[in-house]
C-alpha positions as CSV (number, residue, x, y, z in Angstrom):
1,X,-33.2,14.4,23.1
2,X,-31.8,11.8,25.2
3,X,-28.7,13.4,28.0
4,X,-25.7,11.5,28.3
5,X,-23.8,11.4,31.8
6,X,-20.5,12.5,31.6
7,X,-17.6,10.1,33.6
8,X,-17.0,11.9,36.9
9,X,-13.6,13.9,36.8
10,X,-10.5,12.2,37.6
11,X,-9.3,13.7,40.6
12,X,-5.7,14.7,40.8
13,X,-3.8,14.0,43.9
14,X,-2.3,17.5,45.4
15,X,1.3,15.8,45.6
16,X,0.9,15.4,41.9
17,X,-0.2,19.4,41.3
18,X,2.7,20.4,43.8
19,X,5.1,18.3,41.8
20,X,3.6,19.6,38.8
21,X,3.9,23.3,40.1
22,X,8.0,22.4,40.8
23,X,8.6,21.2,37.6
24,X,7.3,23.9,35.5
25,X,9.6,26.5,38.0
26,X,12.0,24.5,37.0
27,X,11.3,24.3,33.1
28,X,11.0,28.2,33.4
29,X,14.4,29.4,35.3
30,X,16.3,26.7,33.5
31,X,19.5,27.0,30.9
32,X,18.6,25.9,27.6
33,X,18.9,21.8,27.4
34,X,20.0,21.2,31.0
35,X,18.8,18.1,32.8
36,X,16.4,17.4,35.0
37,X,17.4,17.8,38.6
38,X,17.7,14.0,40.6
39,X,15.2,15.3,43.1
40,X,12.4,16.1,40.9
41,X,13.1,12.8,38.7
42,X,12.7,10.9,42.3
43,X,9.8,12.6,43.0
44,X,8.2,11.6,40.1
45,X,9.2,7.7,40.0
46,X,8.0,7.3,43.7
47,X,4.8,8.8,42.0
48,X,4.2,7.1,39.1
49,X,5.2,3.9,41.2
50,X,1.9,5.0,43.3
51,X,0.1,6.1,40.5
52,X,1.4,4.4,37.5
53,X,4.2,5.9,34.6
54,X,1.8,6.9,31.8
55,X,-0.8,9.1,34.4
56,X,2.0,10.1,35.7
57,X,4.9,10.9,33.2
58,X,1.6,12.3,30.5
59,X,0.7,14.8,33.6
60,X,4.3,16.0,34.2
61,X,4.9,16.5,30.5
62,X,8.1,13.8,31.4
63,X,9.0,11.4,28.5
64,X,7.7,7.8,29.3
65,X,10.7,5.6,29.0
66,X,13.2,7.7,30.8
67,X,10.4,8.2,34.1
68,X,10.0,4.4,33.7
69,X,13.5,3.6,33.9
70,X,13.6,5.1,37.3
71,X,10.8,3.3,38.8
72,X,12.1,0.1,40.8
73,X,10.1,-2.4,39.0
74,X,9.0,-4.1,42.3
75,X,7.5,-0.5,43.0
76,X,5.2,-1.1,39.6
77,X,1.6,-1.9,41.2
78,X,-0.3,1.4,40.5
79,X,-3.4,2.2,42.3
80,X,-6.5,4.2,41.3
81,X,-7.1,7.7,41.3
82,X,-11.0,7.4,40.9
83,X,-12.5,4.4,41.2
84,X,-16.0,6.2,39.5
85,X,-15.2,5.3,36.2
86,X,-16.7,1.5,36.7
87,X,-14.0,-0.6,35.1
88,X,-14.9,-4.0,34.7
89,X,-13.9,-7.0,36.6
90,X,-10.4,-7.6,37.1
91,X,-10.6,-11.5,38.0
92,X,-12.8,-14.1,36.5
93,X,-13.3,-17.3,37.5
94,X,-13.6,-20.2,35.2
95,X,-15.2,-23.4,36.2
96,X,-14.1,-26.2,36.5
97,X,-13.0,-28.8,33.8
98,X,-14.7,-31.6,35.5
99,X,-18.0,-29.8,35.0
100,X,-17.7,-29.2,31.7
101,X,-17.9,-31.8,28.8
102,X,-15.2,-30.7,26.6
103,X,-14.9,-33.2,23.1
104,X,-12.7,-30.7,21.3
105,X,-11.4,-27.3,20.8
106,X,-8.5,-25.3,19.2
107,X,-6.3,-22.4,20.2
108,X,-4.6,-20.2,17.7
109,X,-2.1,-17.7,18.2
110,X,-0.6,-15.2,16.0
111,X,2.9,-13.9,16.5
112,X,2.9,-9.8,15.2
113,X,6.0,-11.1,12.9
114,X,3.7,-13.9,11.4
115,X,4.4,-16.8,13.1
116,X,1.7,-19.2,14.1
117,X,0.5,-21.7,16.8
118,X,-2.4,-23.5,16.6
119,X,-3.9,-26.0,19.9
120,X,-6.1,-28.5,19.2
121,X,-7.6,-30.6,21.8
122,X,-9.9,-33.8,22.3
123,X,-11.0,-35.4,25.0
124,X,-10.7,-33.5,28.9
125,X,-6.7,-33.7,29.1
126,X,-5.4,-30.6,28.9
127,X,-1.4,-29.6,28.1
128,X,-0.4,-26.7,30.2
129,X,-1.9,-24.3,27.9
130,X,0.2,-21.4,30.1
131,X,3.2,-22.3,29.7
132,X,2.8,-23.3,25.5
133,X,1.9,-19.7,25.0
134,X,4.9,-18.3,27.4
135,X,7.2,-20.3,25.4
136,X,5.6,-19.4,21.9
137,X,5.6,-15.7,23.2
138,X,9.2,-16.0,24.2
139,X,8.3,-15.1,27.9
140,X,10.3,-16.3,30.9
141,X,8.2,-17.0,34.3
């Protein structure tokens, strides 16, 4: 029989567990349906700005949207808790165009609500392939 290595346990930062601890003396000593108190919700956006919103909000039993909604969005750049769960590369590096010997190629894209875009290229020009499928996507940059 063949063992399997379990992923190492995510280890919780102790700011989190205190928070944790507040909240639920909170949710306990509370009148029915009250919100919230401003200090706690701050505490909890600076640390799901640290630790990112779903981590954090799923944790602190918080709804999602409403902890997300408090987090300045130039605060939004997580960073790990563990780093042992060997994630995969988080930049890769295409070569060059000039190396290659493209002749032809095509791009589809699929909107969820059906609609359709489809690339197709000959020869080494390319369009600005980044900013087609920003505009087809309906993103702003």
């Amino acid at each position: 029989m063949e063992s399997k290595k379990l992923p190492a346990p995510i280890a919780i930062p102790a700011e989190l567990k205190e928070l944790s601890r507040q909240i639920e003396l909170w949710r306990s000593t509370r009148a029915h349906r009250t919100p919230m108190p401003e200090p706690l919700w701050t505490s909890a956006a600076n640390l799901a700005a640290r630790y990112g919103v779903a981590p954090v909000s799923r944790f602190l039993r918080l709804d999602y949207y409403s902890l997300k909604e408090r987090v300045q969005p130039e605060e939004r750049h997580p960073i790990r808790v563990s780093e042992s769960r060997g994630s995969g590369p988080t930049f890769i590096e295409l070569p060059s165009l000039t190396a290659l010997a493209v002749s032809e190629c095509s791009i589809e894209l699929e909107y969820p609500r059906g609609q359709r875009m489809r690339i197709h290229i000959k020869g080494t020009a390319l369009p600005d392939l980044a900013a087609l499928t920003r505009t087809f996507w309906g993103m702003k940059r």
